[in-house]
Biopython code that builds the backbone (N, CA, C, O; Angstrom):
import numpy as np
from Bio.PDB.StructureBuilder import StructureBuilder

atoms = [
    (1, "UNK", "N", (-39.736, 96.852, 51.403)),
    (1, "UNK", "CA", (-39.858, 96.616, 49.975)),
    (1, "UNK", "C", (-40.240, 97.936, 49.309)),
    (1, "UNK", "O", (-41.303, 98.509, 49.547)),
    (2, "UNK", "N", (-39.361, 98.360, 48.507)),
    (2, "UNK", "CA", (-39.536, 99.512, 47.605)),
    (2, "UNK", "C", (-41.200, 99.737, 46.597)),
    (2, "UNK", "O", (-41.769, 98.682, 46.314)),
    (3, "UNK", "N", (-41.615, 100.556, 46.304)),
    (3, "UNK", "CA", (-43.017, 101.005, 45.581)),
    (3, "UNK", "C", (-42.831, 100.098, 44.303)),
    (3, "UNK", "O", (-43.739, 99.311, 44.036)),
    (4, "UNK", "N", (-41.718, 100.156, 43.497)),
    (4, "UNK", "CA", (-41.627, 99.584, 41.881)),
    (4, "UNK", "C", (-41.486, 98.103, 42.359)),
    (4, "UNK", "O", (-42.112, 97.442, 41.531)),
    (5, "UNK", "N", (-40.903, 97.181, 43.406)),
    (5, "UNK", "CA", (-40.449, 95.977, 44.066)),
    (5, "UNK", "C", (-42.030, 95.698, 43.671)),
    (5, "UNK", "O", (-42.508, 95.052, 42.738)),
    (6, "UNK", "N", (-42.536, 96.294, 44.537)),
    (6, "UNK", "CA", (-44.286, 96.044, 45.416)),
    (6, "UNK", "C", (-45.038, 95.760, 44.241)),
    (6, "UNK", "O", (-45.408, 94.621, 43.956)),
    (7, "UNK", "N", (-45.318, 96.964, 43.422)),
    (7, "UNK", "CA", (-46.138, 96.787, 42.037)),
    (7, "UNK", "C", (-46.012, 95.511, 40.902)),
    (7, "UNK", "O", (-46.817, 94.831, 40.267)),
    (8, "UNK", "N", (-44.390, 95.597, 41.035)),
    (8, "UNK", "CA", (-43.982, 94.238, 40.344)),
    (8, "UNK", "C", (-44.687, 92.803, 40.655)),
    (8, "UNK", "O", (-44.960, 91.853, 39.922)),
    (9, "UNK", "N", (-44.814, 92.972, 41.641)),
    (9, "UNK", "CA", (-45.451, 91.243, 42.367)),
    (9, "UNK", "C", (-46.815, 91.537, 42.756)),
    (9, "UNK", "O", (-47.320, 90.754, 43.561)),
    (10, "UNK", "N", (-47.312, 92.233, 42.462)),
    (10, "UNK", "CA", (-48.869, 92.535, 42.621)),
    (10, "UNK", "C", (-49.204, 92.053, 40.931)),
    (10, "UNK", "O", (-49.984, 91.171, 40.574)),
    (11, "UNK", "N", (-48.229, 93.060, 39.939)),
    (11, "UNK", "CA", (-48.263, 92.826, 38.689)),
    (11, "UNK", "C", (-48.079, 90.859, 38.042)),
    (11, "UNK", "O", (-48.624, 90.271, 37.109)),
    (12, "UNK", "N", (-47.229, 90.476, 38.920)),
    (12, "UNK", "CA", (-47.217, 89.470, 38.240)),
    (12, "UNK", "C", (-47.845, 88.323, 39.054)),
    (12, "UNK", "O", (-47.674, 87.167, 38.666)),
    (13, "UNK", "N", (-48.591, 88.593, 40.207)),
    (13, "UNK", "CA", (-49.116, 87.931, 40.898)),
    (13, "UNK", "C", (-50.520, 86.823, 39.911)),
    (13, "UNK", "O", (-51.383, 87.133, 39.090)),
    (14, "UNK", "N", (-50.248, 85.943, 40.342)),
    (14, "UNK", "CA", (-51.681, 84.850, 39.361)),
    (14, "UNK", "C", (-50.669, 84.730, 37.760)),
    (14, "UNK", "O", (-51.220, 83.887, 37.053)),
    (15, "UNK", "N", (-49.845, 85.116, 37.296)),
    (15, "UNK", "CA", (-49.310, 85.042, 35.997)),
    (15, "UNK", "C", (-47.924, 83.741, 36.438)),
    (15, "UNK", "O", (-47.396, 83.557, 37.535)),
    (16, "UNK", "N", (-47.670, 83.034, 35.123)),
    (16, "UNK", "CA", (-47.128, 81.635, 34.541)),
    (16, "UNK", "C", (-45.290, 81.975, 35.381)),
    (16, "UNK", "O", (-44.695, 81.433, 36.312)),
    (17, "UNK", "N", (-45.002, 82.943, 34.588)),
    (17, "UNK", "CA", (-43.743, 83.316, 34.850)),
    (17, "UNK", "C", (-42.476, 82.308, 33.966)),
    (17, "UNK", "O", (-42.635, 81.429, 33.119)),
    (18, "UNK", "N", (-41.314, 82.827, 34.532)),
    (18, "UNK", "CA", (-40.271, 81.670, 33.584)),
    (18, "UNK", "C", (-39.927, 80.210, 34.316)),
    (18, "UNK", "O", (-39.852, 79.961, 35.519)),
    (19, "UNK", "N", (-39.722, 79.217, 33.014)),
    (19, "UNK", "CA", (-39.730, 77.970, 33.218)),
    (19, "UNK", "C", (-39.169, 77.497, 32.364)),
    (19, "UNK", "O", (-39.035, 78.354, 31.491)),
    (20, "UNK", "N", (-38.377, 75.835, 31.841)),
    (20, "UNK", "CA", (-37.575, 75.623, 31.391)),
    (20, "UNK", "C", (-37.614, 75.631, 30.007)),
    (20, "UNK", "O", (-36.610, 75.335, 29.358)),
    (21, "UNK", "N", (-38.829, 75.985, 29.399)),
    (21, "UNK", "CA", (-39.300, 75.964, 27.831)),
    (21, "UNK", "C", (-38.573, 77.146, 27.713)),
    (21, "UNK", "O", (-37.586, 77.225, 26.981)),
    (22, "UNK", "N", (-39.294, 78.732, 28.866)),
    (22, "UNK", "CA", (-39.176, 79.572, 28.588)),
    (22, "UNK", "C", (-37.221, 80.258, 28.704)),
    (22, "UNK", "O", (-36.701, 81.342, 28.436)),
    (23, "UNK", "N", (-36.933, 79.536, 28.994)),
    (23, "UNK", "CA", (-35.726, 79.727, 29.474)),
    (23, "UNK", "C", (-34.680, 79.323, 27.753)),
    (23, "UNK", "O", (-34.000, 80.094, 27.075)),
    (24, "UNK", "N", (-34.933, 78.046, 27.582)),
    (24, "UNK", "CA", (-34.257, 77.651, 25.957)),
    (24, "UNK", "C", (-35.107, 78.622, 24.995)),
    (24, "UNK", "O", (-34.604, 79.005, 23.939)),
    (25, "UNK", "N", (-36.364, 79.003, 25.366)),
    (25, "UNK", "CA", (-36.627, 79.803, 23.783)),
    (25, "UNK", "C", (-36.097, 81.647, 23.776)),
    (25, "UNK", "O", (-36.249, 82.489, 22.890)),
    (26, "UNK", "N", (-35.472, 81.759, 25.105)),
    (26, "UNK", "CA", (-34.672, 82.679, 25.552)),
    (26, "UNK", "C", (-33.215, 82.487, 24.805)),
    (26, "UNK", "O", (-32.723, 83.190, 23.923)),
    (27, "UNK", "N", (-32.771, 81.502, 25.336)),
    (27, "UNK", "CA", (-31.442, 81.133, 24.794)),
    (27, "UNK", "C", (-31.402, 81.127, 23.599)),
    (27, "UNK", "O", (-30.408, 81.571, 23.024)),
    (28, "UNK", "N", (-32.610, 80.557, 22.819)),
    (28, "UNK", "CA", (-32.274, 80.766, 21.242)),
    (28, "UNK", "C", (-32.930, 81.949, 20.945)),
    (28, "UNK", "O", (-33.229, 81.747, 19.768)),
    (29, "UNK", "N", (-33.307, 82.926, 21.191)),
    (29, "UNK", "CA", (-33.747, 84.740, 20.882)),
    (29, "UNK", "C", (-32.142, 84.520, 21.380)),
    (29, "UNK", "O", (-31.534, 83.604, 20.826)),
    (30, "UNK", "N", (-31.793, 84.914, 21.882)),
    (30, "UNK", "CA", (-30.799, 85.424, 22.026)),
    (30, "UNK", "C", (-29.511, 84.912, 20.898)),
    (30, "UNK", "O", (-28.915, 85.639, 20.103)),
    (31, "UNK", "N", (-29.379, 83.913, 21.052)),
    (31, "UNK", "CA", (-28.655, 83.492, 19.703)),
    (31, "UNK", "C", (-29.073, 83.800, 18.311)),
    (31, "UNK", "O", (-28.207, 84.089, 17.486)),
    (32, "UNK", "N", (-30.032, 83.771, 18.059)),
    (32, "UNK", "CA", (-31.143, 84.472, 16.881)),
    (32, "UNK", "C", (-30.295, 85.849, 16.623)),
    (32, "UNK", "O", (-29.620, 86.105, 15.626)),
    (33, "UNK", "N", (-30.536, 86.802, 17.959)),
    (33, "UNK", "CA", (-30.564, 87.940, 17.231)),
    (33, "UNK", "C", (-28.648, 88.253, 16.914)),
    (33, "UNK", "O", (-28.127, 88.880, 15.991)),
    (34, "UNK", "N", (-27.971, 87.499, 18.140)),
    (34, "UNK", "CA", (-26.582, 87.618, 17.874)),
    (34, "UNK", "C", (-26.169, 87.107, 16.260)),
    (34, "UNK", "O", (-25.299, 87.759, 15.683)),
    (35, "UNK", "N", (-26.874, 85.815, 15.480)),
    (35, "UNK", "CA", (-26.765, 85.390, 14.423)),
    (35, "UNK", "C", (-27.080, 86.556, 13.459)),
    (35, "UNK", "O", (-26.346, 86.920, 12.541)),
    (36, "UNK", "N", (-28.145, 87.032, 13.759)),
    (36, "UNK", "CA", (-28.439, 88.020, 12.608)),
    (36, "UNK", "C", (-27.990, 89.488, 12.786)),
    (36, "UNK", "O", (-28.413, 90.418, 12.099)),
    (37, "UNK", "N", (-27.161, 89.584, 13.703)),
    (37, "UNK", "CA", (-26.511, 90.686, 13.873)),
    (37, "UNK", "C", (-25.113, 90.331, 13.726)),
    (37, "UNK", "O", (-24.529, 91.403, 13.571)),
    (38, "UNK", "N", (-24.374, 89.495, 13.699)),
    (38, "UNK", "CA", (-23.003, 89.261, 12.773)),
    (38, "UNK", "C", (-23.480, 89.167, 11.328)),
    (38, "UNK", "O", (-23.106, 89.972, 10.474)),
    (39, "UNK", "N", (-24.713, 87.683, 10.962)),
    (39, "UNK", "CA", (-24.490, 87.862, 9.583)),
    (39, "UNK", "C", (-24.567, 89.180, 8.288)),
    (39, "UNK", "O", (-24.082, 89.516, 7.207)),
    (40, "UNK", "N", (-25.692, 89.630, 9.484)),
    (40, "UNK", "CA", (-26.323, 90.887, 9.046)),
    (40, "UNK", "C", (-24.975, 91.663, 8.505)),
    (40, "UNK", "O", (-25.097, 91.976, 7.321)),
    (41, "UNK", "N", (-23.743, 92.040, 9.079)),
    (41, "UNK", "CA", (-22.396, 92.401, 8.511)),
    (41, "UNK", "C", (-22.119, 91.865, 7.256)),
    (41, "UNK", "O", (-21.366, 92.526, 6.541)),
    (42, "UNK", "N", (-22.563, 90.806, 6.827)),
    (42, "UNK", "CA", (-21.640, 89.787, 5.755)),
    (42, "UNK", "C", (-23.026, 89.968, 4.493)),
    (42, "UNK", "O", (-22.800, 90.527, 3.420)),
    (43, "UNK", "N", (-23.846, 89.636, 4.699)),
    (43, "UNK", "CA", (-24.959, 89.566, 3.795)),
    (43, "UNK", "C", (-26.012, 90.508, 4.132)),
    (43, "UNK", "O", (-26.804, 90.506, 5.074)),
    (44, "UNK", "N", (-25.804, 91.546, 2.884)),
    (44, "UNK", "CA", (-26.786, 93.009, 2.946)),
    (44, "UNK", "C", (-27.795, 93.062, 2.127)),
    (44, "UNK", "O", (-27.987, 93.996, 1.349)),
    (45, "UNK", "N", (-28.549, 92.015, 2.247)),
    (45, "UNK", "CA", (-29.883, 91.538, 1.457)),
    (45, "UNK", "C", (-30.662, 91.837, 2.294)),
    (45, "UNK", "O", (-30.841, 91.156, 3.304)),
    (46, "UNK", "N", (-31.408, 93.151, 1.977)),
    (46, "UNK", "CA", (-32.944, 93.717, 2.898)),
    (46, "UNK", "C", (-34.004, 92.557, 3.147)),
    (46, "UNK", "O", (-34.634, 92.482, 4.202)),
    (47, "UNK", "N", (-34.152, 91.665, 2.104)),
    (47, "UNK", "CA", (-35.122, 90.892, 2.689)),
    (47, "UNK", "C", (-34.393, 88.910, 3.842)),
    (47, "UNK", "O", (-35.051, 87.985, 4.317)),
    (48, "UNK", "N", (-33.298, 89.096, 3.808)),
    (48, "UNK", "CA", (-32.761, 88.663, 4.956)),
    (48, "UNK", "C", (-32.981, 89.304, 6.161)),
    (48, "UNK", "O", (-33.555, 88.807, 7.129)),
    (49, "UNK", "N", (-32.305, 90.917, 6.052)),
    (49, "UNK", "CA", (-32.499, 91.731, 7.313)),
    (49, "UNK", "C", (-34.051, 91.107, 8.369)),
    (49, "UNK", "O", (-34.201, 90.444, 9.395)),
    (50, "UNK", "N", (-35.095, 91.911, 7.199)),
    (50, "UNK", "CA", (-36.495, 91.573, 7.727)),
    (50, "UNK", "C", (-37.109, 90.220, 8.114)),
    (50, "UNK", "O", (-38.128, 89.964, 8.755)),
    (51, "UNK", "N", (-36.442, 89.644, 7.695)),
    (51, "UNK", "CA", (-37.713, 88.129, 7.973)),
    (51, "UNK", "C", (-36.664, 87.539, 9.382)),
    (51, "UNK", "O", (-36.920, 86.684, 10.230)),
    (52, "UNK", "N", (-35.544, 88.318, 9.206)),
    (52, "UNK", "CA", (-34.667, 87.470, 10.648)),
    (52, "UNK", "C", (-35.016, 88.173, 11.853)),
    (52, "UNK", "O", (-35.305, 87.644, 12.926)),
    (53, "UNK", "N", (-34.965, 89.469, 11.585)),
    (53, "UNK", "CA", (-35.812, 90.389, 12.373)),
    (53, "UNK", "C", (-36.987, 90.348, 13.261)),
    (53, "UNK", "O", (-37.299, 90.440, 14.448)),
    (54, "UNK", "N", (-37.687, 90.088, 11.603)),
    (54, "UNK", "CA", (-39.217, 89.338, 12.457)),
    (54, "UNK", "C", (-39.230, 88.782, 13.320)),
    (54, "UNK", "O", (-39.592, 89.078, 14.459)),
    (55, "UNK", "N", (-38.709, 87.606, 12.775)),
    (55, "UNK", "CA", (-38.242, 85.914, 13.339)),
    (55, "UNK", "C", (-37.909, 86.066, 14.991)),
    (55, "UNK", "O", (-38.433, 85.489, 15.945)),
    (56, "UNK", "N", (-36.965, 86.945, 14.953)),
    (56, "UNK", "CA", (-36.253, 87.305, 16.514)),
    (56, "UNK", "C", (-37.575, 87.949, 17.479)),
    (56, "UNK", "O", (-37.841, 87.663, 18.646)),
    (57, "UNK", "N", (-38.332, 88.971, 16.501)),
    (57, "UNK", "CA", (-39.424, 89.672, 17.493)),
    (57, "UNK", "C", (-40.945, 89.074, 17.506)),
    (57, "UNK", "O", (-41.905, 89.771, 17.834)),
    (58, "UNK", "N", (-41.044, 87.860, 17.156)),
    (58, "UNK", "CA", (-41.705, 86.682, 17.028)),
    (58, "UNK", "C", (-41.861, 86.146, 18.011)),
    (58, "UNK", "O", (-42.850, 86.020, 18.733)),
    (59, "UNK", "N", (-40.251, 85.591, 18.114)),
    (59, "UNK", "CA", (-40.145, 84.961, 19.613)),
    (59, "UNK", "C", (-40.476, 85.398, 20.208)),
    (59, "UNK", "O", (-41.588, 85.078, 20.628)),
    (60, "UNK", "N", (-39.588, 86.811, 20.896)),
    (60, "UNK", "CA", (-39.328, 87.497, 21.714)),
    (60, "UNK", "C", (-41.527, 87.332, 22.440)),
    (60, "UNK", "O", (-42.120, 87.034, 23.477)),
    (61, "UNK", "N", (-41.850, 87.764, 21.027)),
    (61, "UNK", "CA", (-43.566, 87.367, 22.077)),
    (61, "UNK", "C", (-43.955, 87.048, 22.175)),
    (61, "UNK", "O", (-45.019, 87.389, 22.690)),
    (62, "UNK", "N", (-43.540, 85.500, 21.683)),
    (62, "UNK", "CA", (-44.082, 84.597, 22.282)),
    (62, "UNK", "C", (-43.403, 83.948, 23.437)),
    (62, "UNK", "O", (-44.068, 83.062, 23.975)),
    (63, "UNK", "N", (-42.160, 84.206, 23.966)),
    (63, "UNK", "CA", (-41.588, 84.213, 25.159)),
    (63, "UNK", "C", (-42.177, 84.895, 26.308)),
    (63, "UNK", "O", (-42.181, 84.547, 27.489)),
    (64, "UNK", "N", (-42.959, 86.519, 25.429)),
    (64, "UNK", "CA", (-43.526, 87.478, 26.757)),
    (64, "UNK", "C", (-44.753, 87.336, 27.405)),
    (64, "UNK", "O", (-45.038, 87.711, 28.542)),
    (65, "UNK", "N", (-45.506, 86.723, 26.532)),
    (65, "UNK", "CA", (-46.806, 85.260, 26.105)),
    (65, "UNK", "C", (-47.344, 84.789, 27.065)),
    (65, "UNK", "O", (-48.309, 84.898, 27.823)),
    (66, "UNK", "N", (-45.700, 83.741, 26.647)),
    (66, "UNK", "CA", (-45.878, 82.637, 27.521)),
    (66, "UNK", "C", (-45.738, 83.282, 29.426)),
    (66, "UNK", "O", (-46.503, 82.901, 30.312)),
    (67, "UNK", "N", (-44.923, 83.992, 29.574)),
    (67, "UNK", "CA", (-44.554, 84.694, 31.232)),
    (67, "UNK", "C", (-45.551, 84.704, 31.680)),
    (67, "UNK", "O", (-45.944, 83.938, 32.559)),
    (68, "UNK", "N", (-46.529, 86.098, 30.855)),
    (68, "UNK", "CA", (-47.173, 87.018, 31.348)),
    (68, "UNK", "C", (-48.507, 85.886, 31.505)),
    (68, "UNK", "O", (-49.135, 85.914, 32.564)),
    (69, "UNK", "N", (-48.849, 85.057, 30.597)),
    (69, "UNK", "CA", (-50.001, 83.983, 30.514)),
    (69, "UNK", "C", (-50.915, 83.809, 32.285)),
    (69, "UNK", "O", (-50.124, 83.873, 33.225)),
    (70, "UNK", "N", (-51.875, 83.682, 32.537)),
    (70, "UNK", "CA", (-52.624, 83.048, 33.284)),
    (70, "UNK", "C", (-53.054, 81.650, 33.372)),
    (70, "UNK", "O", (-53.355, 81.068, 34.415)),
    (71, "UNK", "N", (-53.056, 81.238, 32.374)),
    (71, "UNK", "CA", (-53.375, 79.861, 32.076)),
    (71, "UNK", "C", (-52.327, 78.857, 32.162)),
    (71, "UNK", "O", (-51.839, 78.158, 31.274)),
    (72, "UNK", "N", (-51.943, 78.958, 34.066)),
    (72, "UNK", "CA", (-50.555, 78.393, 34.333)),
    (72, "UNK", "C", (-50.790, 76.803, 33.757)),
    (72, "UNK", "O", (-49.854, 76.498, 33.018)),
    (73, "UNK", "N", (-51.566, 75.960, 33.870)),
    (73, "UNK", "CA", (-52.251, 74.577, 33.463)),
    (73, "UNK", "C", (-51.695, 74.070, 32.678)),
    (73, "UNK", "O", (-51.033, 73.035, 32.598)),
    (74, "UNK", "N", (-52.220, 75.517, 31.489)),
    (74, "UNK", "CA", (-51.564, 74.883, 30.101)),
    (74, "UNK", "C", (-50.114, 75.290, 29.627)),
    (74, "UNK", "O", (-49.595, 74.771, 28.638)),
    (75, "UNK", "N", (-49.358, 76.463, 30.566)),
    (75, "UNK", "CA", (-48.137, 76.589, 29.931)),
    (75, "UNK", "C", (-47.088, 75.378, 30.793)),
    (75, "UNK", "O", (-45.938, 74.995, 30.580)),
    (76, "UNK", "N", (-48.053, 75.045, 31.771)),
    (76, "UNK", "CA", (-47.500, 74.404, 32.488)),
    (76, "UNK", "C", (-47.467, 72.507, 31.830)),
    (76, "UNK", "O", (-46.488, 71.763, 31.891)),
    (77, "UNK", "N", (-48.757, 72.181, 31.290)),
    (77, "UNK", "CA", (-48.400, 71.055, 30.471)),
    (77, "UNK", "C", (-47.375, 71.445, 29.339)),
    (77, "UNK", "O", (-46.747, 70.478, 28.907)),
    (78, "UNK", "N", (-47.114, 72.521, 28.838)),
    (78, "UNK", "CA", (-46.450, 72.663, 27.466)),
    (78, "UNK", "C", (-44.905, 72.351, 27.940)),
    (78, "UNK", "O", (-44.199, 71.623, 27.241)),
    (79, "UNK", "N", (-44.382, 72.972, 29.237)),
    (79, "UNK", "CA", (-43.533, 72.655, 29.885)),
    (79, "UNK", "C", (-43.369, 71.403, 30.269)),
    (79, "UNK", "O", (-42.231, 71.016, 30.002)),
    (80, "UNK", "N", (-44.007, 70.633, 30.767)),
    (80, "UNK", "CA", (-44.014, 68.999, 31.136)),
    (80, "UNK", "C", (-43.487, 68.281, 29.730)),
    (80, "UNK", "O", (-42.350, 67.809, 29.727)),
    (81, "UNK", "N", (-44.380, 68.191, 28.438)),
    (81, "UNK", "CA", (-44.034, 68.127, 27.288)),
    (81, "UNK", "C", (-42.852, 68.574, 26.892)),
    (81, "UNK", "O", (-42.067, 67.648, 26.692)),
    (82, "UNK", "N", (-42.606, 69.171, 26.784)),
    (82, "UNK", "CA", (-40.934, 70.091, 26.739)),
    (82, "UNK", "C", (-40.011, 69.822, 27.201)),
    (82, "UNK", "O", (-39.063, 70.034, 26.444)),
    (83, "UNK", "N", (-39.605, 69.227, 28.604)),
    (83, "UNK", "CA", (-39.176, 68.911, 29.283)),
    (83, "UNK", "C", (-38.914, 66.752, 28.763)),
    (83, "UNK", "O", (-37.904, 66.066, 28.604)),
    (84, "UNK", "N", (-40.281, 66.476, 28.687)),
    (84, "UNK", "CA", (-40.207, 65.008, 28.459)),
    (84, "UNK", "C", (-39.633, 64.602, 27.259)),
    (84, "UNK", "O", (-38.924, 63.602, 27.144)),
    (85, "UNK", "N", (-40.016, 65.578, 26.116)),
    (85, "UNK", "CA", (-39.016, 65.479, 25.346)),
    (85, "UNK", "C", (-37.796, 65.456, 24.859)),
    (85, "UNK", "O", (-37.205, 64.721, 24.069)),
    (86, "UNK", "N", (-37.554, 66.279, 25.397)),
    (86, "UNK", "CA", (-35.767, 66.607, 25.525)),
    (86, "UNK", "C", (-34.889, 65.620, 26.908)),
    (86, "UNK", "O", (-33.687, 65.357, 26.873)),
    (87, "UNK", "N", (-35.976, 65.150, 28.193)),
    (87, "UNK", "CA", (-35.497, 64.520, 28.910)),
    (87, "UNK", "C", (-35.036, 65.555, 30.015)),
    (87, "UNK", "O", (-34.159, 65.362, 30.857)),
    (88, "UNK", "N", (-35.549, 66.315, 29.899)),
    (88, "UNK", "CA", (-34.878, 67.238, 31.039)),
    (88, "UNK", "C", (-35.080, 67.417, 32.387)),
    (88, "UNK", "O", (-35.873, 66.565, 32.788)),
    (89, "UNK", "N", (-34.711, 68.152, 33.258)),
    (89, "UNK", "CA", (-35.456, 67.874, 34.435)),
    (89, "UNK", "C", (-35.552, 69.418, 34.672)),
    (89, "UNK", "O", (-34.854, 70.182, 34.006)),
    (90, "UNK", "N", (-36.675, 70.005, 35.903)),
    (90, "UNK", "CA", (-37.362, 70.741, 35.468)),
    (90, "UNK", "C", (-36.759, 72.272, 35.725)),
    (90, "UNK", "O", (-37.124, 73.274, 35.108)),
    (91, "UNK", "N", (-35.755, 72.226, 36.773)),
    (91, "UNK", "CA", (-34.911, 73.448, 36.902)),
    (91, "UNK", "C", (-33.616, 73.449, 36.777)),
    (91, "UNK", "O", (-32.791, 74.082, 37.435)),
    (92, "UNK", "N", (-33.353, 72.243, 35.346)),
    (92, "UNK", "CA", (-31.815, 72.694, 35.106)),
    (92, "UNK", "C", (-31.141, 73.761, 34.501)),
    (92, "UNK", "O", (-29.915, 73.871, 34.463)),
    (93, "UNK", "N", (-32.466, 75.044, 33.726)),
    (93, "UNK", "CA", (-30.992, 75.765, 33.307)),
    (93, "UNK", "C", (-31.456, 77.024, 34.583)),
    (93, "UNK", "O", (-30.706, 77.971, 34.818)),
]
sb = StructureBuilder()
sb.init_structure("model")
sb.init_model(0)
sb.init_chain("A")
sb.init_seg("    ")
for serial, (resi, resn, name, xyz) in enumerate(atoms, 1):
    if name == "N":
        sb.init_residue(resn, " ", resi, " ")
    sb.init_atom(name, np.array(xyz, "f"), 0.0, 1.0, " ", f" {name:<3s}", serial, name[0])
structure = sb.get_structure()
């Protein structure tokens, strides 16, 4: 196992990591920023730019948040919840 491999899993060792909440609020950052990077072409209103912007780098940390979190318990009920809601099961995407 390589030095950067090694550090990585020392680094994320005891931390939440990704799970199926974190996975859809991925999918929609990602659609987010693709949305506001086509519309962004069509409508050149600065205060569109910014608040979609935000919006995208919002997520984005509360996605990095949720990973990096210790408090597997509770990201882990938020996930159960998440999951029960939508009906999902727990490693479909």
């Amino acid at each position: 196992m390589g030095k950067i491999k090694s550090a990585i899993y020392r680094f994320m060792r005891g931390r939440y990591g990704a799970d199926t909440l974190g996975n859809c609020l991925m999918i929609l950052y990602v659609i987010l920023v693709v949305l506001t990077t086509v519309l962004g072409i069509f409508i050149e209103h600065p205060l569109f730019h910014l608040i979609s912007w935000i919006a995208a780098i919002a997520l984005f940390i509360v996605i990095m948040c949720r990973m990096m979190s210790r408090n597997i318990a509770k990201r882990r009920r938020e996930n159960e919840k998440f999951c029960g809601y939508f009906k999902l099961k727990k490693n479909k995407f």
